[in-house]
Structures are given as C-alpha cells and as structure tokens.
C-alpha positions as CSV (number, residue, x, y, z in Angstrom):
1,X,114.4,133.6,64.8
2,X,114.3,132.8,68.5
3,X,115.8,129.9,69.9
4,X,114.0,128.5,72.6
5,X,115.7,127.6,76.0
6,X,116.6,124.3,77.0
7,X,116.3,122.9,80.4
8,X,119.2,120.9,82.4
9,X,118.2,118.4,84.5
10,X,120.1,120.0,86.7
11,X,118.0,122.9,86.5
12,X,114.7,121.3,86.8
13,X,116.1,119.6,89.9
14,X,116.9,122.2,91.2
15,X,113.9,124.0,90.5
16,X,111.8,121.1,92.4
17,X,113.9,121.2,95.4
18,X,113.5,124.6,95.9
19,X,109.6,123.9,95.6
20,X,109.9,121.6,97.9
21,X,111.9,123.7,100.5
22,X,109.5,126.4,100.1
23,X,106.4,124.5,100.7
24,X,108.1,122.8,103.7
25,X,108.8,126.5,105.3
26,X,104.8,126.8,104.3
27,X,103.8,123.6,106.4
28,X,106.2,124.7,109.2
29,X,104.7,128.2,109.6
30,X,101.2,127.0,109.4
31,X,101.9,124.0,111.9
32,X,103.1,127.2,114.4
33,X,100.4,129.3,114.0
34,X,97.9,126.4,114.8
35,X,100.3,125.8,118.0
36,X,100.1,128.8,118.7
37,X,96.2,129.4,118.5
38,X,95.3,126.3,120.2
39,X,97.7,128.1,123.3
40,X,95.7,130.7,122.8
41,X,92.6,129.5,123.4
42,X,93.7,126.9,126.1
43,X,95.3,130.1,127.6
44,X,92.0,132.0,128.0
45,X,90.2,129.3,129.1
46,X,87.4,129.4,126.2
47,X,88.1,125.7,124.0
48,X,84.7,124.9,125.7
49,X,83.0,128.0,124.4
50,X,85.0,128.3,121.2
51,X,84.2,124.8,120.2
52,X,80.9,125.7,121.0
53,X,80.5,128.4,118.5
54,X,82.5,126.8,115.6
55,X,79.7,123.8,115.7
56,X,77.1,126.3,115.6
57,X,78.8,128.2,112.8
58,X,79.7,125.0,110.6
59,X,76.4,123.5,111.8
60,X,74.7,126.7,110.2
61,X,76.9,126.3,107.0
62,X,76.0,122.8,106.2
63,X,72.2,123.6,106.7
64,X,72.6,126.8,104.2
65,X,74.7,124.5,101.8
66,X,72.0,121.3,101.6
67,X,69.4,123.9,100.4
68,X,71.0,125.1,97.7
C-alpha cells in the first residue's frame, strides 16, 4: 500500500515563493522587451506609420470578429 506524501507548510511556502519569483522574472523580461521595442520604433522614426498599420490591422480584426 502506498502512503501518500504530505506537504509542510514550509514546503508549500516555499513552493509559492518560488512562483512568485518566477513570474516576477516573467513580468521583468516582458516589461524589457516592450522598452526595448518602443526604442525601436522611436529609433527608426516609424511610431507614426506603425501606429498606423496596427489600427488598420486591429480595425480589420474587429470587423471580421462582429460577423461571425
């Protein structure tokens, strides 16, 4: 007969704070990345045009979506 494993608190805490210390690292690199576009873009000199096209594009998707 197997006994099943029982959990410290200890080890569920430490479970959630390692969680929580991976999805912070998740935020943090995501929060870069859009940095790091949005330099991009400013950089090229194209927010005017690349705003331009993601209202087209959403614009486009919202159409397709209410005739569904």
């Amino acid at each position: 007969m197997k006994k099943s494993k029982n959990y410290s608190k200890h080890d569920l805490r430490r479970s959630i704070e390692e969680i929580s210390m991976t999805t912070q690292f998740i935020i943090q690199r995501l929060r870069t990345l859009e940095t790091l576009f949005n330099d991009y873009i400013e950089m090229e000199g194209n927010e005017d045009k690349f705003k331009e096209f993601l209202d087209n594009k959403y614009k486009q998707d919202n159409e397709w979506y209410r005739h569904k």
